[in-house]
C-alpha positions as CSV (number, residue, x, y, z in Angstrom):
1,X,-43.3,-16.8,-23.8
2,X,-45.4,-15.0,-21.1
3,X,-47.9,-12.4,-22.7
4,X,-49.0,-11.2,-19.1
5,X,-49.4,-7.6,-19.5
6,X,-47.8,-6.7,-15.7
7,X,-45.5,-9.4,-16.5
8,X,-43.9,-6.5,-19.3
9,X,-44.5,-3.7,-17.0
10,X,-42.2,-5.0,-14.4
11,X,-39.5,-6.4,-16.8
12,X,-39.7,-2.5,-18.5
13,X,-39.5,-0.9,-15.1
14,X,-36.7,-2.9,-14.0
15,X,-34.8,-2.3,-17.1
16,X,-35.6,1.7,-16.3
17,X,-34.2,1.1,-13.4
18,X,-31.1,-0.4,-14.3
19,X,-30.2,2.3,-17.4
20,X,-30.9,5.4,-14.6
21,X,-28.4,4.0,-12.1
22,X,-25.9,2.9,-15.0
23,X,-26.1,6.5,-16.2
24,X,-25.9,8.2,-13.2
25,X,-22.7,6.1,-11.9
26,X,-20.2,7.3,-15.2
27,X,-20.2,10.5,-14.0
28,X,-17.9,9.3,-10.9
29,X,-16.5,6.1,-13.2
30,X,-15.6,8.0,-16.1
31,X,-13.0,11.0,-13.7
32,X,-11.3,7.9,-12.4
33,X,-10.8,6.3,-15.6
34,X,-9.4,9.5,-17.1
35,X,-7.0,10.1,-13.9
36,X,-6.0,6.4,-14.8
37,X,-5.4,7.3,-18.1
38,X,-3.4,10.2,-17.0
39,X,-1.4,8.2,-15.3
40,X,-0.1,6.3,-18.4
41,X,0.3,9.1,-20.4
42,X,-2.9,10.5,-21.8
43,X,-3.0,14.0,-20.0
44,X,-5.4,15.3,-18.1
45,X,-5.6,15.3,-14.3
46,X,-3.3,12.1,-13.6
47,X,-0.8,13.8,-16.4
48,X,-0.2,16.7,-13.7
49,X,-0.2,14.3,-10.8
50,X,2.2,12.4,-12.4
51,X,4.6,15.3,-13.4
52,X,4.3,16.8,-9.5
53,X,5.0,13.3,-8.3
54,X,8.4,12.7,-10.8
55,X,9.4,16.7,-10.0
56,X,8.9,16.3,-6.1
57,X,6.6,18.7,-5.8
58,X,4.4,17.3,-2.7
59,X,2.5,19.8,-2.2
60,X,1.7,20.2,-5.5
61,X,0.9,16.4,-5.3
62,X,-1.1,16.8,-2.0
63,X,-3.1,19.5,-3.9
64,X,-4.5,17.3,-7.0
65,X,-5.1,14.4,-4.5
66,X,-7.2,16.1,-2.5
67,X,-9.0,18.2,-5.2
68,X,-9.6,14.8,-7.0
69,X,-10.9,13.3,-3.5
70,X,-13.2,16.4,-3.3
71,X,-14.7,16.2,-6.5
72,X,-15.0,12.0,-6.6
73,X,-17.3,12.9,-3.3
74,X,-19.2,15.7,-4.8
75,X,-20.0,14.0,-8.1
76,X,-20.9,10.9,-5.6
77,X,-22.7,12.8,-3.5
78,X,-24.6,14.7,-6.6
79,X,-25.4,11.3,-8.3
80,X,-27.0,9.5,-5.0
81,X,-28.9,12.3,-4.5
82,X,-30.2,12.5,-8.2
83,X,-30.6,8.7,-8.0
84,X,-32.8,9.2,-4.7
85,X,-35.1,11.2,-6.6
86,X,-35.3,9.6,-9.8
87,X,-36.0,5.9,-8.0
């Protein structure tokens, strides 16, 4: 076992490091999971994409695809930004 005190200090900074980026990445993971889940059945965003799609409604479709493009960029963009700051 390694007592070095900077030893610690490093391992605790890295696991800092680790926990900020994990939390700042489910932002953008956790809106494509739940337009995945959608898509099977559990409403939501990829519930309404699914409907347009099975009614023929393209533009309807083109619609939700880009607004879930738009804000999969923005929460992206948000969260690198954040992250920049932070480490």
């Amino acid at each position: 076992m390694n007592t070095n005190p900077s030893y610690n200090r490093n391992g605790a900074n890295m696991k800092k490091q680790i926990l900020r980026r994990l939390f700042l990445a489910v932002p953008s993971i956790a809106l494509i999971f739940t337009i995945v889940l959608g898509m099977v059945g559990a409403g939501g965003v990829g519930f309404e994409l699914n409907v347009a799609m099975r009614l023929f409604r393209y533009q309807e479709v083109s619609a939700i695809i880009i607004v879930i493009i738009f804000t999969v960029a923005c929460i992206d963009k948000t969260s690198s930004e954040i992250r920049s700051g932070i480490i």
